[in-house]
N, C-alpha and C positions, 0 to 999 in steps of 0.2 A: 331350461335357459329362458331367463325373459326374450319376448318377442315384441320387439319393438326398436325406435329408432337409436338408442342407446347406441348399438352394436352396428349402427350402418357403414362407418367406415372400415370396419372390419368382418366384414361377416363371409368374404370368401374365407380368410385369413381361419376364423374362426372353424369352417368349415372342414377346413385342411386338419386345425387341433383335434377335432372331434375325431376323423378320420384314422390320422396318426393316433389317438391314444388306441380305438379300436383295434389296429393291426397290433400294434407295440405289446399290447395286451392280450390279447388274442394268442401272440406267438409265445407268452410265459402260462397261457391257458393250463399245460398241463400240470405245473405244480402245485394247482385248487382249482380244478375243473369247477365251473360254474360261480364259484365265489367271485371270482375278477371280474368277468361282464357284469354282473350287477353292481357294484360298485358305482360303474359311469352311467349305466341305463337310465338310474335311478334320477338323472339330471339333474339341477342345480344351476347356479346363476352364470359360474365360470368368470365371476370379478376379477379371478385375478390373471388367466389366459388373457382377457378382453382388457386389461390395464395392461398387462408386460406390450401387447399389439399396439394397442394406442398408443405408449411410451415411445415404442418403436419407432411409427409410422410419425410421431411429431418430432423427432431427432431421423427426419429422412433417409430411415431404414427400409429397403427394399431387400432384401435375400430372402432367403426361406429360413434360416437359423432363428430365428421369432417362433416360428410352429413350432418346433420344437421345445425349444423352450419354456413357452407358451405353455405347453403337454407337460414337461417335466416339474411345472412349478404346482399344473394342478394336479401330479401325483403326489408331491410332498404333501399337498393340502386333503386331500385325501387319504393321507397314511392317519394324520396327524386325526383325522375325523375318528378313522376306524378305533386307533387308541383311545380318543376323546367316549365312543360308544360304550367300551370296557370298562374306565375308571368309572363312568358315569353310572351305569348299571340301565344304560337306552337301549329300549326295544326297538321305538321305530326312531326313522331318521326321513323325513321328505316324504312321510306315509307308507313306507316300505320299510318290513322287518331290518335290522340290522345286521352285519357279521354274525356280531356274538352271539344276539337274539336266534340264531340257525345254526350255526356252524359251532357257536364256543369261544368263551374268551381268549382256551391257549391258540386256537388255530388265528384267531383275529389278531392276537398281539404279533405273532410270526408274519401272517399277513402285511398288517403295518411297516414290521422290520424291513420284509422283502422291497416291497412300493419304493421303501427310502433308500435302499443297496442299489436297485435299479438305476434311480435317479443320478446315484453320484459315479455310478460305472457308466452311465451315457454319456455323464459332461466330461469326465475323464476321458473319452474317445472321443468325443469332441473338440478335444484340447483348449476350450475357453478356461483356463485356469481362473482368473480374475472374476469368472461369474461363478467358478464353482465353488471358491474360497466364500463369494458372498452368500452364497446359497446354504454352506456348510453353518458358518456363522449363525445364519438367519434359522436355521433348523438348530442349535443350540440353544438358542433364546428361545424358541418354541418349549424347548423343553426344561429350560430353566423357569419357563411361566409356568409349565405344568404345576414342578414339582412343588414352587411358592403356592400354585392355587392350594394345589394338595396341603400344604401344609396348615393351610387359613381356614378351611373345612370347621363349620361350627363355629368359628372364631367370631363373634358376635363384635366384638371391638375393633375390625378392621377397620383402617381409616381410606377413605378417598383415595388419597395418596399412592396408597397399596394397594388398591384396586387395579388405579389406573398403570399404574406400573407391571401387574401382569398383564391387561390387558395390551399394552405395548408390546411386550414380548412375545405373549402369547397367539394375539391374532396382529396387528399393525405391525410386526414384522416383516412377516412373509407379504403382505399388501405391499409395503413401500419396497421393498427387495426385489419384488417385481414390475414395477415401475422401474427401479434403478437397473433392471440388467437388461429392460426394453432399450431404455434410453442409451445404456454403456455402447448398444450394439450399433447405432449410430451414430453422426457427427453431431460433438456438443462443443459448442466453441465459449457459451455465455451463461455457463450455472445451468443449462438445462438438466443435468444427469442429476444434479445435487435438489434442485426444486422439485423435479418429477418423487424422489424421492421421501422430499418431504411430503409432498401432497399425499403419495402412498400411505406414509406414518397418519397424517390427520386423518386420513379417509377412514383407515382399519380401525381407528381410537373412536369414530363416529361409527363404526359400523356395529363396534361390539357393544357399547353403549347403547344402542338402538336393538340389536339381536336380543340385548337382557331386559330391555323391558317390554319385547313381544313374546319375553317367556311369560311375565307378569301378565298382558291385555288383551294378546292376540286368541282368536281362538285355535281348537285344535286342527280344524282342517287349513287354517292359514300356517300354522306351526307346523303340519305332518307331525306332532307328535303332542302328547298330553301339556297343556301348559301349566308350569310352576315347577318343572324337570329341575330348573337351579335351586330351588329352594327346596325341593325332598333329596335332594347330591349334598345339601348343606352349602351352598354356595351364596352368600349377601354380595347380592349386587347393588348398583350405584343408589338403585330407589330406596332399598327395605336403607342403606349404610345412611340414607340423608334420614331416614325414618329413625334409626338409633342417634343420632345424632340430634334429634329434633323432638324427639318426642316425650313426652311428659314420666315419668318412673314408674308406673301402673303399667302403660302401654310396652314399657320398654321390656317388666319383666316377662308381659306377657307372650311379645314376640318370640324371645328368647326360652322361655319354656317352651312353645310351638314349635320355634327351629331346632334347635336340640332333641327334641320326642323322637323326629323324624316322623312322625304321623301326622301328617299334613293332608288329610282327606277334604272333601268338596269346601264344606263350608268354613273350615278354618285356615284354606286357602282364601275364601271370599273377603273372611273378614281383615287377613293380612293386606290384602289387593285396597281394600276400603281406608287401610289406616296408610297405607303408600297413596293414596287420593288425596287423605284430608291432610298427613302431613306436609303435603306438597312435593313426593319424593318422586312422582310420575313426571312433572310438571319441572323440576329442576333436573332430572335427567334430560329431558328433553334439553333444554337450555344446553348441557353441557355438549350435547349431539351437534347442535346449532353453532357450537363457538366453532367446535373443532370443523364444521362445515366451512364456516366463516374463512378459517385458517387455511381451507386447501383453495377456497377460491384466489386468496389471495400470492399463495404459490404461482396458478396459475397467471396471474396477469404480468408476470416475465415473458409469461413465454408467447410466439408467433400463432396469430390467429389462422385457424384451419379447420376443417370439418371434425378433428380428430380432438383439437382444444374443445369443443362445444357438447362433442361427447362426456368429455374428464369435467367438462361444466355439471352436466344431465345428473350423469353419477354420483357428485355431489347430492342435488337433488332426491335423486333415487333414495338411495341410504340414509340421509336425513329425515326424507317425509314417509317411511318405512313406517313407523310409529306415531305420525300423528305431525 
């Protein structure tokens, strides 16, 4: 988890998350001894625990039903990874071997399953119907982005459009969805439930757009994993799509016999990365990170100034300048 003032208004709160997933986890331990603590060890940002809190705490929610919560959204996100390792064919993930990479893809996809059953049996005891209804949804559209990704694989002609469109469903779902069940759990009397939520949506649409092209620049120890993972998956993100889009009929057929081979070794990733430079397809991603930054600031200036508003400012920040 980043360490820093991002997470200040939340960091008991936070603390409590960490806690509860350990125990919650812990006590399902023996149906994959050892595979479930690794999962959370292996740490991460927790965007979206530390947006449902924030949500929370700007719609002056005080209860403990936020922790929870809080927990159960980043086991959806968590399931949703573990699947994500499998289709992907990822070894590592945050520098640590994967599920599947140890244990195997049928035991990891069951994994996944279980994570998601958990989820929707806690909020069922929980009785928050209305959050679990949004929850269910929002893990629907996770999986309707999958199955469009899946099916675009190699598709050289995807457009913008369709990009952006799984990416919505895929990751800026579950972001704005947890924004919206922060905010539902306290008092919104002025659009705040429905802003928070938008901001969630623009933030996940900056986040994944920024994610794809630190698979392009970043190196591997900022990535925990080998960089260009989307591009040997067969996966045209926002850079290489402005690159087809833009680039002269030599280049174009070029890329596209490189992506197709799936043999994408050192230097013929280099020189994909070099024609994402000169076509300008680094440089217009970027742009499009910045609009949708653009858009969640402007969400936020509805809402009432507070240490908790300045954080959902940061985060903008954070995730945008991720990439440059």
């Amino acid at each position: 988890m980043l360490n820093n003032d991002l997470y200040n208004p939340i960091k008991s709160e936070l603390r409590e998350v960490e806690a509860f997933l350990k125990r919650f986890l812990l006590s399902h331990e023996g149906v994959i001894p050892t595979a479930v603590p690794r999962i959370f060890n292996a740490g991460g940002k927790r965007l979206r625990p530390a947006l449902l809190l924030l949500s929370s705490r700007m719609c002056d929610y005080r209860g403990d039903k936020n922790v929870v919560l809080a927990a159960m959204v980043e086991m959806i996100h968590t399931a949703s990874l573990i699947h994500d390792d499998v289709i992907d064919n990822d070894t590592l993930r945050r520098g640590v071997p994967t599920i599947n990479a140890t244990w195997g893809n049928n035991l990891s996809i069951v994994l996944g399953d279980y994570l998601y059953t958990l989820v929707f049996s806690t909020l069922a005891d929980l009785g928050e119907t209305d959050m679990l209804k949004y929850l269910a949804a929002t893990t629907n559209k996770m999986a309707r982005g999958d199955l469009v990704q899946h099916q675009t694989l190699l598709n050289m002609d995807i457009t913008e459009e369709r990009y952006l469109s799984i990416n919505s469903d895929k990751t800026a779902s579950l972001i704005s969805c947890a924004c919206r069940i922060g905010a539902m759990l306290g008092k919104s009397a002025n659009g705040e439930v429905d802003a928070l939520a938008r901001y969630g949506q623009n933030l996940g649409m900056a986040f994944q757009i920024t994610d794809d092209l630190l698979d392009l620049v970043a190196e591997e120890k900022v990535l925990g994993k080998p960089p260009g993972s989307d591009i040997r998956s067969g996966k045209l993100t926002l850079p290489l799509i402005h690159v087809m889009r833009e680039a002269d009929k030599k280049d174009k057929e070029w890329i596209t016999t490189a992506v197709r081979s799936q043999k994408i070794d050192k230097p013929v990733f280099d020189k994909i990365l070099a024609m994402a430079t000169y076509y300008h397809g680094i440089e217009y991603s970027l742009q499009k990170a910045h609009e949708y930054g653009t858009a969640c600031k402007k969400e936020l200036k509805s809402l009432q100034s507070s240490d908790e508003h300045v954080s959902l400012e940061r985060f903008v920040d954070y995730v945008v300048g991720r990439a440059g």
